[in-house]
FIPASE-941809 format. One record per residue (C-alpha): x, y, z; residue number from 1; residue in three letters. Coordinates in steps of 0.05 Angstrom, whole numbers, plus 5000, padded with zeros to 4 digits. Layout:
<pts>
     xx     yy     zz   num   residu
      X      Y      Z   NUM      ALA
...
</pts>
This chain:
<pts>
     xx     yy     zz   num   residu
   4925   5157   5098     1      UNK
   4944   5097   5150     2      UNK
   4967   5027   5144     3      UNK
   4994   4978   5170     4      UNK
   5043   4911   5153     5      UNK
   5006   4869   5113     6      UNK
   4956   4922   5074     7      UNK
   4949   4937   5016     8      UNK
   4968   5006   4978     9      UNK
   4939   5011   4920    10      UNK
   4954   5060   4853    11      UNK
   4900   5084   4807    12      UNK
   4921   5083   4743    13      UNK
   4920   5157   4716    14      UNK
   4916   5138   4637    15      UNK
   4871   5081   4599    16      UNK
   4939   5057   4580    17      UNK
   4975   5041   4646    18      UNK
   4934   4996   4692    19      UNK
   4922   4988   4771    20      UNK
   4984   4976   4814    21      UNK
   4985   4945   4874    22      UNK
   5039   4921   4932    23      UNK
   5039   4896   4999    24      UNK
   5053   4948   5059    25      UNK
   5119   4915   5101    26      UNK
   5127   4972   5139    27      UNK
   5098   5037   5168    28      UNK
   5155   5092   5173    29      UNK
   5114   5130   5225    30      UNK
   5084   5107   5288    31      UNK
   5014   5126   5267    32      UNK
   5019   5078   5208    33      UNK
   5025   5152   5155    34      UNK
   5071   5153   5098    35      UNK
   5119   5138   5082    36      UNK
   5110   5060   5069    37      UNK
   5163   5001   5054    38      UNK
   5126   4957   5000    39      UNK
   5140   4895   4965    40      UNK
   5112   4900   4883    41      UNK
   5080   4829   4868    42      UNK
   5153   4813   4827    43      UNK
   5190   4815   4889    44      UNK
   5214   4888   4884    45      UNK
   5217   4933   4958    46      UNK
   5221   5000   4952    47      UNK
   5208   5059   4994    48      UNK
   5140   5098   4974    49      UNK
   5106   5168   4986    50      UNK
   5037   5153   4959    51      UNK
   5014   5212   4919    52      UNK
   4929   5227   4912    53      UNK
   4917   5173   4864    54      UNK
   4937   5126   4921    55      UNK
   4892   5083   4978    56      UNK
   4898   5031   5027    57      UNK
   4858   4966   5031    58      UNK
   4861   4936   5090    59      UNK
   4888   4865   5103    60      UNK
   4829   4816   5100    61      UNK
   4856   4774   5159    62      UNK
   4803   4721   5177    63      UNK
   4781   4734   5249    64      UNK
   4804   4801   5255    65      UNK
   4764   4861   5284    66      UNK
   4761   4918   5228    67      UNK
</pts>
């Protein structure tokens, strides 16, 4: 797994009663963009993650950008 400021890491939900979470990347820990990643939770929250398997990035959808 890679990212980078600005993608997005999204968590499956593992239950029918919990539902998709998702935060913005801020920050890469590791030069290669692997975990472990700062994030900011759409209520303003930052915390520090280590995205377990039920984890994946979507990249930023930056207009004009090469992907």
């Amino acid at each position: 797994m890679h990212a980078k400021p600005g993608d997005t890491l999204v968590i499956e939900s593992r239950s029918v009663e919990q539902s998709r979470r998702q935060a913005t990347i801020v920050e890469a820990r590791s030069p290669d963009g692997s975990p472990p990643y700062l994030v900011r939770w759409p209520d303003g929250h930052e915390g520090l993650v280590f995205p377990g398997p039920d984890a994946h990035v979507a990249p930023s959808q930056v207009p004009g950008s090469a992907s």
